[in-house]
CHARMM internal coordinates of N, CA and C (Angstrom, degrees):
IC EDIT
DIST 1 N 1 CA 1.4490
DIST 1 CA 1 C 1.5258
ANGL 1 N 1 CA 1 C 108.61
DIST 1 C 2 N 1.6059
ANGL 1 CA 1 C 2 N 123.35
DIHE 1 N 1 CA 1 C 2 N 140.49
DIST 2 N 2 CA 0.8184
ANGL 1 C 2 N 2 CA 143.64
DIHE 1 CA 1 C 2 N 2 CA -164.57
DIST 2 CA 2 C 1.8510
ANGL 2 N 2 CA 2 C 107.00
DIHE 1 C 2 N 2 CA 2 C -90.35
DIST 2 C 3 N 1.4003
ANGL 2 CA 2 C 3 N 144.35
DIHE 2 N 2 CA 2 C 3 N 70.23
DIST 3 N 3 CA 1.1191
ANGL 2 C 3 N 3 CA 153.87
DIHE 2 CA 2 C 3 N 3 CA -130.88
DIST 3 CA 3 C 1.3722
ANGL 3 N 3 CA 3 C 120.87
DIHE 2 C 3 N 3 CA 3 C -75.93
DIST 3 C 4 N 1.8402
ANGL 3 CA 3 C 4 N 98.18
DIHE 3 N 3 CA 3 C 4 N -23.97
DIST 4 N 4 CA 1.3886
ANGL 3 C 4 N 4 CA 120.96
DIHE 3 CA 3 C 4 N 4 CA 158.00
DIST 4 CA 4 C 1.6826
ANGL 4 N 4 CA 4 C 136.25
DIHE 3 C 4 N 4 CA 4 C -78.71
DIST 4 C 5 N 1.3508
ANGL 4 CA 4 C 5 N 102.39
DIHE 4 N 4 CA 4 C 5 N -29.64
DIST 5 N 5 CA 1.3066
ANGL 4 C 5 N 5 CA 116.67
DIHE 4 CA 4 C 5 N 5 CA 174.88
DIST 5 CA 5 C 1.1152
ANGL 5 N 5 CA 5 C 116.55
DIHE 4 C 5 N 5 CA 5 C -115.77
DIST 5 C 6 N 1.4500
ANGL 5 CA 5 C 6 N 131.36
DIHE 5 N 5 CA 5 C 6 N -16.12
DIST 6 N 6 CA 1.5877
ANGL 5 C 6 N 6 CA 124.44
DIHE 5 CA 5 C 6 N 6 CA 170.25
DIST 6 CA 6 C 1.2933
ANGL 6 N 6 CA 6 C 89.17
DIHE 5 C 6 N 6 CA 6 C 92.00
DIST 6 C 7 N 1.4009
ANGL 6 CA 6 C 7 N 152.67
DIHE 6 N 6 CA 6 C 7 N -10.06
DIST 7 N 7 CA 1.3226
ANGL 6 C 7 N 7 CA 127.98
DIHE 6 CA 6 C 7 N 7 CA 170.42
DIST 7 CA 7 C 1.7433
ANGL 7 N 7 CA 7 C 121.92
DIHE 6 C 7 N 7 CA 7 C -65.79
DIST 7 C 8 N 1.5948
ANGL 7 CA 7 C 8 N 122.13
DIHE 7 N 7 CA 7 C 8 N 115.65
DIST 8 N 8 CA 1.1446
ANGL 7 C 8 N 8 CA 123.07
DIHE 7 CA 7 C 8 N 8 CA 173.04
DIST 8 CA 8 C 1.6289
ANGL 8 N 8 CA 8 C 104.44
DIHE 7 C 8 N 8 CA 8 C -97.86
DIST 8 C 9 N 1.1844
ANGL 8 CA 8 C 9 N 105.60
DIHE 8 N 8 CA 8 C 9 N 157.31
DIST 9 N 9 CA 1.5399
ANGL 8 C 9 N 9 CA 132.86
DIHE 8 CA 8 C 9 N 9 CA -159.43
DIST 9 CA 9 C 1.3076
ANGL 9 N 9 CA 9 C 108.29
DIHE 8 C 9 N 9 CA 9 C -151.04
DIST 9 C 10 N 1.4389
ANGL 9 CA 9 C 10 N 128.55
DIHE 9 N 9 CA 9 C 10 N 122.13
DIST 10 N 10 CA 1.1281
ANGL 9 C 10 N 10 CA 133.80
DIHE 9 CA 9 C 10 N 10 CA 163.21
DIST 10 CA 10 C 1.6008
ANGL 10 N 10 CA 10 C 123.46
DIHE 9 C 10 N 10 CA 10 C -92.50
DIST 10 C 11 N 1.0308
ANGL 10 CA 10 C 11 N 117.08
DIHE 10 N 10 CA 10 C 11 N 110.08
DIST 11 N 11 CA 1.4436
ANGL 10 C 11 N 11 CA 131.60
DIHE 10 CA 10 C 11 N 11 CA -147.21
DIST 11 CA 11 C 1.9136
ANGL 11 N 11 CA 11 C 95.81
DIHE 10 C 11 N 11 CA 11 C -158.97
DIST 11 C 12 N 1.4258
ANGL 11 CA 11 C 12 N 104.10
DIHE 11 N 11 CA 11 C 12 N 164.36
DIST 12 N 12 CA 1.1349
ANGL 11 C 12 N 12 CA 111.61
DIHE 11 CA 11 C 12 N 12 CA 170.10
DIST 12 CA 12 C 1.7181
ANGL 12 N 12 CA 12 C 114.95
DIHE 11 C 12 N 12 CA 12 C -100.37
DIST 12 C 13 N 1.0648
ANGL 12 CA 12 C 13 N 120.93
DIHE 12 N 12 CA 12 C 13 N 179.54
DIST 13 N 13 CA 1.4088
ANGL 12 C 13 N 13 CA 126.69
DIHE 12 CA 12 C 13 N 13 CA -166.12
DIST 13 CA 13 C 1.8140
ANGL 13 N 13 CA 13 C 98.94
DIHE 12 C 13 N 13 CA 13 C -66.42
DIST 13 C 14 N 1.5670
ANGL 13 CA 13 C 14 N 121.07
DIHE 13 N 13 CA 13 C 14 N -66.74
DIST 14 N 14 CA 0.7759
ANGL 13 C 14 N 14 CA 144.11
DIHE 13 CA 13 C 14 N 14 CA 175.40
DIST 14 CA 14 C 1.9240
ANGL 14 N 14 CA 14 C 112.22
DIHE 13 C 14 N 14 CA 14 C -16.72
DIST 14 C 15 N 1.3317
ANGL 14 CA 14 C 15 N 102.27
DIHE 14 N 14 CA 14 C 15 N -62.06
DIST 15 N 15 CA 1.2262
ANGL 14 C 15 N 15 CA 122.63
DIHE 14 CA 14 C 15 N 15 CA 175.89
DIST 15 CA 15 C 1.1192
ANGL 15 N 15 CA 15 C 124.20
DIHE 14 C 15 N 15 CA 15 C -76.23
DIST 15 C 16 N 1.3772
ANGL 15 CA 15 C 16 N 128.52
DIHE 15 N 15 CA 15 C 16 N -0.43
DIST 16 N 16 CA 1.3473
ANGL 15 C 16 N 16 CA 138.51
DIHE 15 CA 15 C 16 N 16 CA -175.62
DIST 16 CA 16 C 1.5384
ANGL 16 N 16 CA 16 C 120.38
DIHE 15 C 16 N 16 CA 16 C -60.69
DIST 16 C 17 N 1.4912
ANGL 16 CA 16 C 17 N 117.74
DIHE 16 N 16 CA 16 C 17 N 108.82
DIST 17 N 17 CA 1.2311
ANGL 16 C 17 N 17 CA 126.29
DIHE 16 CA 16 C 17 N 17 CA -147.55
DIST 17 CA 17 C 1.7030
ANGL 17 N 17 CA 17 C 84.37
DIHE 16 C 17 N 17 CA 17 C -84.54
DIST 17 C 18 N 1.7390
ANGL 17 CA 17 C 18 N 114.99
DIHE 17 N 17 CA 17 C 18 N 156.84
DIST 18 N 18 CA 1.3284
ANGL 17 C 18 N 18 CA 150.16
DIHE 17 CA 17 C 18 N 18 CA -171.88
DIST 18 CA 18 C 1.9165
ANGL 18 N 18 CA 18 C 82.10
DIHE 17 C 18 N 18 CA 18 C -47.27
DIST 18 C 19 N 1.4498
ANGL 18 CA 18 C 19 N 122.85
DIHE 18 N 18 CA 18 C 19 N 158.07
DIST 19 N 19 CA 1.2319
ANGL 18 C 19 N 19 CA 141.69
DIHE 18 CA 18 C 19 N 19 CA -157.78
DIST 19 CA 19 C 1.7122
ANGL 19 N 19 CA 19 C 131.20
DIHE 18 C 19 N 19 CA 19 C 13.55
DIST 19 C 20 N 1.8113
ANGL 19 CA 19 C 20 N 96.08
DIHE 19 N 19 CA 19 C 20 N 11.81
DIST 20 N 20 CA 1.3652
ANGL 19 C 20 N 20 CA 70.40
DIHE 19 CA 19 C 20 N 20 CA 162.23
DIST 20 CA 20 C 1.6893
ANGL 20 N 20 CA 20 C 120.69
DIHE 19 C 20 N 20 CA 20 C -132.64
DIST 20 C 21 N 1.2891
ANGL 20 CA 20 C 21 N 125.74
DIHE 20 N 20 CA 20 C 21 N -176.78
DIST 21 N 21 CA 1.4759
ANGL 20 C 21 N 21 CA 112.98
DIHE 20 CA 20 C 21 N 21 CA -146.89
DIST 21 CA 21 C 2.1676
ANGL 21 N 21 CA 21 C 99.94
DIHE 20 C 21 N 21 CA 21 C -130.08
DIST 21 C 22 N 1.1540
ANGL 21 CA 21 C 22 N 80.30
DIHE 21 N 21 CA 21 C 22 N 144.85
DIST 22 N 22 CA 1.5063
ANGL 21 C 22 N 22 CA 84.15
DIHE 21 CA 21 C 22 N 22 CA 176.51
DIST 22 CA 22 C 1.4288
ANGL 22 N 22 CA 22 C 122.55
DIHE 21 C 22 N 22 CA 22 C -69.11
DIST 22 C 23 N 1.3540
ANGL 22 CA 22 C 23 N 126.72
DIHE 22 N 22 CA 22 C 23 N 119.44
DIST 23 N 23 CA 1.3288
ANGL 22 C 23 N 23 CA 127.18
DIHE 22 CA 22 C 23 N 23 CA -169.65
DIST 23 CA 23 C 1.7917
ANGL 23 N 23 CA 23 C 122.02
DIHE 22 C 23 N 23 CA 23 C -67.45
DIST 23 C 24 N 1.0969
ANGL 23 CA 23 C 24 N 119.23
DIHE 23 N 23 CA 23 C 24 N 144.94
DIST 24 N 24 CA 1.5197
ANGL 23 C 24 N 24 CA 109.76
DIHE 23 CA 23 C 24 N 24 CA -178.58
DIST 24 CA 24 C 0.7305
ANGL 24 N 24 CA 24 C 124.94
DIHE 23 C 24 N 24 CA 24 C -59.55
DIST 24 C 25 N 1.4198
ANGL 24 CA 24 C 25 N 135.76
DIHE 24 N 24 CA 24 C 25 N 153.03
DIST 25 N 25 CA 1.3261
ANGL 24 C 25 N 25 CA 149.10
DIHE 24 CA 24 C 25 N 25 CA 178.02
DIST 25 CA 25 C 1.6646
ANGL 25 N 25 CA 25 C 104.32
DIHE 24 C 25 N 25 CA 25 C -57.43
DIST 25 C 26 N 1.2405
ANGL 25 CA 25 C 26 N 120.47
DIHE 25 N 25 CA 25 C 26 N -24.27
DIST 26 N 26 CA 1.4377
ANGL 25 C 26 N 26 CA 113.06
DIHE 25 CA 25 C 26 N 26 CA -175.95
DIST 26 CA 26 C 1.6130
ANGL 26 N 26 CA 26 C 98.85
DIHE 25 C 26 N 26 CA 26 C -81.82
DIST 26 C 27 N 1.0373
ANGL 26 CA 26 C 27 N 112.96
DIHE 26 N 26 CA 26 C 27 N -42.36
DIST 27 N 27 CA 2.1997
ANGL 26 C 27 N 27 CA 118.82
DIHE 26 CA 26 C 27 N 27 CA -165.30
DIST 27 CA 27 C 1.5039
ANGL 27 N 27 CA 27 C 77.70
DIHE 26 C 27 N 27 CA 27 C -89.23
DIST 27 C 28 N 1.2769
ANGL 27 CA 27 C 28 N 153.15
DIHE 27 N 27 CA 27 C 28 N 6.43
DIST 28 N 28 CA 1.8061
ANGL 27 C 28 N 28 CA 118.14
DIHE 27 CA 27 C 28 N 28 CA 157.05
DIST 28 CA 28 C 1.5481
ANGL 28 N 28 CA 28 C 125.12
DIHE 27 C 28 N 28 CA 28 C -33.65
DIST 28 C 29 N 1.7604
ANGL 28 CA 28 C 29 N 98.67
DIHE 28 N 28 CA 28 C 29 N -57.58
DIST 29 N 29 CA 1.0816
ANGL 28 C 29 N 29 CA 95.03
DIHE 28 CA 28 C 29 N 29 CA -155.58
DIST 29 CA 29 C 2.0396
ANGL 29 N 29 CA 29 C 105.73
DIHE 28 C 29 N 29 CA 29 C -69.02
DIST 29 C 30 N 1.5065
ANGL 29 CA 29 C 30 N 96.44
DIHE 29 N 29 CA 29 C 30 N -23.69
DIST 30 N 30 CA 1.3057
ANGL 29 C 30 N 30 CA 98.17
DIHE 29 CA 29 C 30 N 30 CA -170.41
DIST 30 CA 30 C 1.7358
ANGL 30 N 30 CA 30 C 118.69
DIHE 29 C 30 N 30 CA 30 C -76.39
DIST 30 C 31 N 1.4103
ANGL 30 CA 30 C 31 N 100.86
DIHE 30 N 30 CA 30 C 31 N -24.20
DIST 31 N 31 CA 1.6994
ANGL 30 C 31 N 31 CA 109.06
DIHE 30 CA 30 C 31 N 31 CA 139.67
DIST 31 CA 31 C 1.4554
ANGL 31 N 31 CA 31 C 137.05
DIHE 30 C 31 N 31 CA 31 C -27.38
DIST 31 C 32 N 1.1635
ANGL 31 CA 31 C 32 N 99.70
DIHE 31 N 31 CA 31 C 32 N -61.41
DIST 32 N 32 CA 1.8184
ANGL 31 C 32 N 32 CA 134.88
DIHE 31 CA 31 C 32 N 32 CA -159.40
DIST 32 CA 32 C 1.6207
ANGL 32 N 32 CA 32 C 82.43
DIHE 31 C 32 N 32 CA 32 C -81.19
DIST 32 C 33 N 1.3693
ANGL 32 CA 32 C 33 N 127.58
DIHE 32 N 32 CA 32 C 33 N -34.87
DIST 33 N 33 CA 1.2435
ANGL 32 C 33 N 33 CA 117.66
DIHE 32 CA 32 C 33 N 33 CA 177.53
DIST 33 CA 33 C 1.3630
ANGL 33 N 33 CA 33 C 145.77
DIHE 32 C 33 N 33 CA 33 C -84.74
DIST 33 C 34 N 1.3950
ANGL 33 CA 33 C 34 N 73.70
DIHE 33 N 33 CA 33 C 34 N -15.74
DIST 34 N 34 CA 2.2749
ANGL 33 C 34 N 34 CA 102.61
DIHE 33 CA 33 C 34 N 34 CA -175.23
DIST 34 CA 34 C 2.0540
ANGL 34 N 34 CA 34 C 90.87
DIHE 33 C 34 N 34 CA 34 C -99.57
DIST 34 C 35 N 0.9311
ANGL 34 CA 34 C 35 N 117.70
DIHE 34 N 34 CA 34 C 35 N 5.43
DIST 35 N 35 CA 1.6761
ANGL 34 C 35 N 35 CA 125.95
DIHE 34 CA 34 C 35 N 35 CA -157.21
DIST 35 CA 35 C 1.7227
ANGL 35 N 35 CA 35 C 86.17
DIHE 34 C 35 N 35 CA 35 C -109.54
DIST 35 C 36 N 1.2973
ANGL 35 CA 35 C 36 N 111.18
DIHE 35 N 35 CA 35 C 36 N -78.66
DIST 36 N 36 CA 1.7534
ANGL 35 C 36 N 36 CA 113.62
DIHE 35 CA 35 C 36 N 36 CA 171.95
DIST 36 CA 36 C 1.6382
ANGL 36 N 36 CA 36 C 97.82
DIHE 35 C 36 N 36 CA 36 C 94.95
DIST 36 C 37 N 1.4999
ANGL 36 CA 36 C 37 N 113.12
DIHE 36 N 36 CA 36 C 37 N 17.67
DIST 37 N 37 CA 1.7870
ANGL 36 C 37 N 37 CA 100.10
DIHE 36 CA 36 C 37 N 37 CA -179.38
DIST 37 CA 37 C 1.6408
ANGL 37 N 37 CA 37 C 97.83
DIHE 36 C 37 N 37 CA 37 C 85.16
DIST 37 C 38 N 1.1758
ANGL 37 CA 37 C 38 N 137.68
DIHE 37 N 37 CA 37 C 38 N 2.03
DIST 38 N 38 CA 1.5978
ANGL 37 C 38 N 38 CA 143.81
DIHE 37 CA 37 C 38 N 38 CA 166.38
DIST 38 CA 38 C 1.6791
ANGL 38 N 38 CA 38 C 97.24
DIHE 37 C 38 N 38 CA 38 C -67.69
DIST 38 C 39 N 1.4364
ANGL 38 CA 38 C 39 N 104.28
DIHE 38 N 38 CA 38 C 39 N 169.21
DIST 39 N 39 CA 1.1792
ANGL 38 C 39 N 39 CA 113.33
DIHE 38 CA 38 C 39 N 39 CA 148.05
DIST 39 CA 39 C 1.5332
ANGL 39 N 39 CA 39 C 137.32
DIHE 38 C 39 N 39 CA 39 C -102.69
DIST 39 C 40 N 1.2553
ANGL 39 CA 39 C 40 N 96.27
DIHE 39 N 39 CA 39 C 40 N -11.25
DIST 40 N 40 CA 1.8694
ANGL 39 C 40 N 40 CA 97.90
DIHE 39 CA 39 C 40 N 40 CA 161.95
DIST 40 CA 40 C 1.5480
ANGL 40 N 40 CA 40 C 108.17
DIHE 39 C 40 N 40 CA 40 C -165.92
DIST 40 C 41 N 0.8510
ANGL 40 CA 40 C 41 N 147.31
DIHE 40 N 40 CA 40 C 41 N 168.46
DIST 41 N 41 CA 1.8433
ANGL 40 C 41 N 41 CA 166.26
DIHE 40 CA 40 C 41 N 41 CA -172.19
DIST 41 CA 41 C 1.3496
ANGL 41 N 41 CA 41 C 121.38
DIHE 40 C 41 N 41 CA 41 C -169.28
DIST 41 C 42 N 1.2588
ANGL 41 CA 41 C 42 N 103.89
DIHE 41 N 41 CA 41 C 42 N -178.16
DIST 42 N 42 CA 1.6397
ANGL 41 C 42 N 42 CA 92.46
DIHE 41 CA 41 C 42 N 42 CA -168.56
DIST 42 CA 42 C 1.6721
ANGL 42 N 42 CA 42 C 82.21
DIHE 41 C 42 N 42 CA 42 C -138.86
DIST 42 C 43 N 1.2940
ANGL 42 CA 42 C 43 N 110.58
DIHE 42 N 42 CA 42 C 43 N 143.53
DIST 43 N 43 CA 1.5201
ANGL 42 C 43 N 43 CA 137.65
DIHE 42 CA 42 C 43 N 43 CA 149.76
DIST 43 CA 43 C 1.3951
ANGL 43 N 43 CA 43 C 129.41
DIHE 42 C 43 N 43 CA 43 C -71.52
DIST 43 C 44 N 1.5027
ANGL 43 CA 43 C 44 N 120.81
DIHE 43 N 43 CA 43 C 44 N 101.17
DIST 44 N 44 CA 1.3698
ANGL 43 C 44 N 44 CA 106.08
DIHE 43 CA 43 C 44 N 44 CA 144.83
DIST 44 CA 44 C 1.2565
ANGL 44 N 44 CA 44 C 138.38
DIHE 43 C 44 N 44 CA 44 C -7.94
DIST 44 C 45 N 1.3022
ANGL 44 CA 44 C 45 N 145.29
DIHE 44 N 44 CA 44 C 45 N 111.26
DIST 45 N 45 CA 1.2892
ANGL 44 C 45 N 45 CA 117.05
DIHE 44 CA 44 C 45 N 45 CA -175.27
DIST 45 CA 45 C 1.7686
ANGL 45 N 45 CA 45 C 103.95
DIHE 44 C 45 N 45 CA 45 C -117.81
DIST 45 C 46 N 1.9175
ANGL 45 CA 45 C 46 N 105.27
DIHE 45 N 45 CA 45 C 46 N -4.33
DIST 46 N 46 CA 1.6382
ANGL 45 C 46 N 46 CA 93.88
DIHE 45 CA 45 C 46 N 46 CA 165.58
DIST 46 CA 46 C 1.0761
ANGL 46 N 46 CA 46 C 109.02
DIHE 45 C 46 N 46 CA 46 C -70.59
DIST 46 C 47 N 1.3786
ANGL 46 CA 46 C 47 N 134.79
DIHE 46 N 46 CA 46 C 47 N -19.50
DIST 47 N 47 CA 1.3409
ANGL 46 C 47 N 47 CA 138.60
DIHE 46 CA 46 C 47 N 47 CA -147.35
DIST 47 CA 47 C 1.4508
ANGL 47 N 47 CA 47 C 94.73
DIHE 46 C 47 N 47 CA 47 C -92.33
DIST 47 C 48 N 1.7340
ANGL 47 CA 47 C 48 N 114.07
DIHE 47 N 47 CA 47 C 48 N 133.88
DIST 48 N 48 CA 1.3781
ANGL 47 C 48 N 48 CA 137.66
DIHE 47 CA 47 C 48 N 48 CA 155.11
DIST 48 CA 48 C 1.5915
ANGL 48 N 48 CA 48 C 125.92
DIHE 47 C 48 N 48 CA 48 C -40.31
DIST 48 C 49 N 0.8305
ANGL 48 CA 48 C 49 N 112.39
DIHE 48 N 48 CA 48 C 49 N 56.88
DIST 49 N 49 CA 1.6959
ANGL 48 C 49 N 49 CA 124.95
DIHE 48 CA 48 C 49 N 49 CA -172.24
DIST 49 CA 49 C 1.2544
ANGL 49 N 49 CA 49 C 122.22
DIHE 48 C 49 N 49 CA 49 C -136.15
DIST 49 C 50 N 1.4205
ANGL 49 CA 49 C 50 N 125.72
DIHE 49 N 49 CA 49 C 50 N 121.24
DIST 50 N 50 CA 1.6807
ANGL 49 C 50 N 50 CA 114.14
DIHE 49 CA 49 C 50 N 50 CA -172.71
DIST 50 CA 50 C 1.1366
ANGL 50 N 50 CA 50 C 122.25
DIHE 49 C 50 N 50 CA 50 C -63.06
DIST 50 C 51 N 1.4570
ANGL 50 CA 50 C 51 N 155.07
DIHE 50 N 50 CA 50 C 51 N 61.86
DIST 51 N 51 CA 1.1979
ANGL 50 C 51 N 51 CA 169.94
DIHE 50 CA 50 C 51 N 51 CA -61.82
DIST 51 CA 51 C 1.7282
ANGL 51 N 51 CA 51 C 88.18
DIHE 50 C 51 N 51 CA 51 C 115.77
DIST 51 C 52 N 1.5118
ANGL 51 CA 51 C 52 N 73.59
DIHE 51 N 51 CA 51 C 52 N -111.74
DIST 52 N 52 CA 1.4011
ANGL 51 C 52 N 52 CA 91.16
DIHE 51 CA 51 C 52 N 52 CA 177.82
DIST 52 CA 52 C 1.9288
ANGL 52 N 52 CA 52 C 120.16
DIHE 51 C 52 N 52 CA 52 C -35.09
DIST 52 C 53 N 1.1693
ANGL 52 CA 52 C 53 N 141.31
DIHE 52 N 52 CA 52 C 53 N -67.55
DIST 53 N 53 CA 1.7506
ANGL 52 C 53 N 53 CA 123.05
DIHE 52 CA 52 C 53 N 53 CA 163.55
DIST 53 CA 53 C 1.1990
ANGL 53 N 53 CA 53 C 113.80
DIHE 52 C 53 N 53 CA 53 C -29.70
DIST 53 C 54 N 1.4619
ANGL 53 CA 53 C 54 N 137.44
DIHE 53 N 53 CA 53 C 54 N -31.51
DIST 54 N 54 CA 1.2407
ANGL 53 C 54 N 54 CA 152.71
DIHE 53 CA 53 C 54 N 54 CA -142.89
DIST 54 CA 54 C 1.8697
ANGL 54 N 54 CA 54 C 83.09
DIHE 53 C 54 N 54 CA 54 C -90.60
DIST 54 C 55 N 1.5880
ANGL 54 CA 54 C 55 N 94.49
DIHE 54 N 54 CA 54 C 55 N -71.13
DIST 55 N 55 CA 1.6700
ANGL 54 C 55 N 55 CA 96.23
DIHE 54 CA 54 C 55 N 55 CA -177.35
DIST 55 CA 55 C 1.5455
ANGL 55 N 55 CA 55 C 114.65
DIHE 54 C 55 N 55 CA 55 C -31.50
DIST 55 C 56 N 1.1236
ANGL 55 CA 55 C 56 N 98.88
DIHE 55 N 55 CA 55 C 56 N -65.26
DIST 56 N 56 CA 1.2732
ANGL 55 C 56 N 56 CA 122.19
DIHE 55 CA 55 C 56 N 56 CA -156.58
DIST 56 CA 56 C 2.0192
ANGL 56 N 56 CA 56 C 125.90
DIHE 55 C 56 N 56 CA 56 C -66.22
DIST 56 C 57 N 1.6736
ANGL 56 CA 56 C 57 N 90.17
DIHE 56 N 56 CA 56 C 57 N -19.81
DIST 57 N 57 CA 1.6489
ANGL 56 C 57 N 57 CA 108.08
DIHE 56 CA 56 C 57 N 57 CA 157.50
DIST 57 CA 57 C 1.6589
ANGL 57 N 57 CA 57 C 98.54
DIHE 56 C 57 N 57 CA 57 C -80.77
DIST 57 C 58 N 0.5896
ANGL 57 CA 57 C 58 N 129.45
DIHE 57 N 57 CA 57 C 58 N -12.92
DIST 58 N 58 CA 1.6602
ANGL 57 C 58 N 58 CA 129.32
DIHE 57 CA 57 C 58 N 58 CA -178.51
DIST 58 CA 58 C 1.1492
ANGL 58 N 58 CA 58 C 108.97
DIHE 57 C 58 N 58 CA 58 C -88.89
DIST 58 C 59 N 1.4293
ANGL 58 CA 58 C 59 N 131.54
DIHE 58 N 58 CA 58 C 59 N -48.55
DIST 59 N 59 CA 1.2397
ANGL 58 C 59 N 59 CA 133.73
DIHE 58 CA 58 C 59 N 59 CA 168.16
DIST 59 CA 59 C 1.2404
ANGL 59 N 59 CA 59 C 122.53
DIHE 58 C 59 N 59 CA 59 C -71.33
DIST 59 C 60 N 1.4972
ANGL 59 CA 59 C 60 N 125.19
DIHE 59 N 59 CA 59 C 60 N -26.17
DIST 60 N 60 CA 1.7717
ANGL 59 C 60 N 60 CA 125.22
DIHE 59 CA 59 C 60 N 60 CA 173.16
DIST 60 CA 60 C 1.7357
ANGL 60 N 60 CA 60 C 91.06
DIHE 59 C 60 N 60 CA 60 C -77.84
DIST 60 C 61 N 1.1979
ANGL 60 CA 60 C 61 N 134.23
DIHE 60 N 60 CA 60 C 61 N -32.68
DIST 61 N 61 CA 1.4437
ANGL 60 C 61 N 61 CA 120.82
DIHE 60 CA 60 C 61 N 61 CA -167.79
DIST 61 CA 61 C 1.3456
ANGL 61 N 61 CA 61 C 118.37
DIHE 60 C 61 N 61 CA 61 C -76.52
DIST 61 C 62 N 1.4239
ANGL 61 CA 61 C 62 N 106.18
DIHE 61 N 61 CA 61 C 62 N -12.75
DIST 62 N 62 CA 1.6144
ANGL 61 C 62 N 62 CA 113.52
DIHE 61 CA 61 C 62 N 62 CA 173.93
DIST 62 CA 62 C 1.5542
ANGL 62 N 62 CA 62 C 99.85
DIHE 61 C 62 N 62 CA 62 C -77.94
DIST 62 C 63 N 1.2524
ANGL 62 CA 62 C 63 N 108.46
DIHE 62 N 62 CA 62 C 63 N -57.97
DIST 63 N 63 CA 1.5515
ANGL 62 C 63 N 63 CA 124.26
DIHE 62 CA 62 C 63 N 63 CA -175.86
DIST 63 CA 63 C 1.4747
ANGL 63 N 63 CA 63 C 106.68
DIHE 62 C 63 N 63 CA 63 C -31.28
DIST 63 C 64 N 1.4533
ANGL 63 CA 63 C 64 N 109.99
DIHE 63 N 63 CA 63 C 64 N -62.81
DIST 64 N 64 CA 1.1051
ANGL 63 C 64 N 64 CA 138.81
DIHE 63 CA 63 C 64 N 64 CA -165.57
DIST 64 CA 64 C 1.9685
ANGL 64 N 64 CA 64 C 102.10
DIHE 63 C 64 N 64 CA 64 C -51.43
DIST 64 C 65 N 1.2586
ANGL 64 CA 64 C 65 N 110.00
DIHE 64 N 64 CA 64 C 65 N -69.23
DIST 65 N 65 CA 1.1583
ANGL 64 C 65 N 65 CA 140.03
DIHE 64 CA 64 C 65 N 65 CA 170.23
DIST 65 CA 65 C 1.4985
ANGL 65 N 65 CA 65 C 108.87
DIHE 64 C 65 N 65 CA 65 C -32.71
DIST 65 C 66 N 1.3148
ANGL 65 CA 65 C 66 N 102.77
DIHE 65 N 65 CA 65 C 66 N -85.15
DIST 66 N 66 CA 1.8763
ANGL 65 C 66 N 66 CA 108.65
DIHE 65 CA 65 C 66 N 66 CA 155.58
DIST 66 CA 66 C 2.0288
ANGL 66 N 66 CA 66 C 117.27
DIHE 65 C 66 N 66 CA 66 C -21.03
DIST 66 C 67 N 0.6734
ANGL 66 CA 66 C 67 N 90.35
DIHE 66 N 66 CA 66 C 67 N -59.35
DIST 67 N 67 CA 1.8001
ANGL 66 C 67 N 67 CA 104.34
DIHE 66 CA 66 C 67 N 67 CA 173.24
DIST 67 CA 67 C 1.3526
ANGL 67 N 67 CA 67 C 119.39
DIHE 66 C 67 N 67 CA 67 C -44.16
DIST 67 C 68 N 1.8396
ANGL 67 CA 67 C 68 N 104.50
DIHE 67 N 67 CA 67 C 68 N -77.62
DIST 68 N 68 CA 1.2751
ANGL 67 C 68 N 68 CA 94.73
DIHE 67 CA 67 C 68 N 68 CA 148.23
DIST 68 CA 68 C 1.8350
ANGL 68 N 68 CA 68 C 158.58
DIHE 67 C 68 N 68 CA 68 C -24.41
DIST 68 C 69 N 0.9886
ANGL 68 CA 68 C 69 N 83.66
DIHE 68 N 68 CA 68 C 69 N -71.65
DIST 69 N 69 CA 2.2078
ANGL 68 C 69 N 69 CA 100.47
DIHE 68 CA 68 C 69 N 69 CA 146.69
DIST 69 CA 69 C 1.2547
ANGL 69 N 69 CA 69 C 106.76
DIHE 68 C 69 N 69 CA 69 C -29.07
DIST 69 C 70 N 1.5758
ANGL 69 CA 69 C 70 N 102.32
DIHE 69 N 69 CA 69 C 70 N -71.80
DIST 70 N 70 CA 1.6835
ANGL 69 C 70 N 70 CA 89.32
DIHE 69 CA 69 C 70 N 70 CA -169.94
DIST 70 CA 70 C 1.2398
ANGL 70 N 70 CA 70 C 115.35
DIHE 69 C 70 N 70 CA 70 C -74.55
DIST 70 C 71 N 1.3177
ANGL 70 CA 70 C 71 N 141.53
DIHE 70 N 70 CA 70 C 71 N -20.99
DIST 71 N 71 CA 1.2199
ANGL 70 C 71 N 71 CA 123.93
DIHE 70 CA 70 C 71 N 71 CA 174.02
DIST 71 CA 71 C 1.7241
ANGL 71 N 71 CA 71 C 116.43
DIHE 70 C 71 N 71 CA 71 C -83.83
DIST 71 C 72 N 0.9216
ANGL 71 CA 71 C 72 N 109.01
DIHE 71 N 71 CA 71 C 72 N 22.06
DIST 72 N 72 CA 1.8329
ANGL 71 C 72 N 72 CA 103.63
DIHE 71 CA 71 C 72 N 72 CA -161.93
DIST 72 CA 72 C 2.0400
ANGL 72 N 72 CA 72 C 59.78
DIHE 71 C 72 N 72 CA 72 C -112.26
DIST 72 C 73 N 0.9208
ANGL 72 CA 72 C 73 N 156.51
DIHE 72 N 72 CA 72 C 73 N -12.17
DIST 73 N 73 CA 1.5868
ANGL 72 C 73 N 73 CA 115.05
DIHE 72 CA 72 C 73 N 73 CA 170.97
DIST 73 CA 73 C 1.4460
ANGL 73 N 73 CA 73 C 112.67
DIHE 72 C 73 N 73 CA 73 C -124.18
END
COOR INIT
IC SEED 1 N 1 CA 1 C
IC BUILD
């Protein structure tokens, strides 16, 4: 899943195209569910759904990360 855009993709690890990240073993199944037997969809990510929190700790940790950097000079 793509953490910025909410696009999920069912793909294997291996193949995992440039920004997006393999989902946890805990949100599989809830993957496998927002997926429907498709090969990819996109997530809400205003929306209250563990998917979506999931995204969205991913995206404050970059933020977060970024921040850091700049203040360490």
């Amino acid at each position: 899943m793509n953490p910025f855009s909410g696009h999920l993709v069912d793909l294997k690890e291996a193949l995992m195209p440039a920004g997006y990240e393999k989902v946890p073993q805990a949100l599989e199944r809830e993957a496998a569910k927002a997926l429907a037997g498709r090969a990819e969809t996109h997530i809400d990510l205003k929306a209250r759904t563990p998917l979506a929190d999931w995204a969205k700790k991913k995206r404050l940790a970059k933020i977060a990360a970024k921040s850091r950097r700049r203040n360490r000079k």
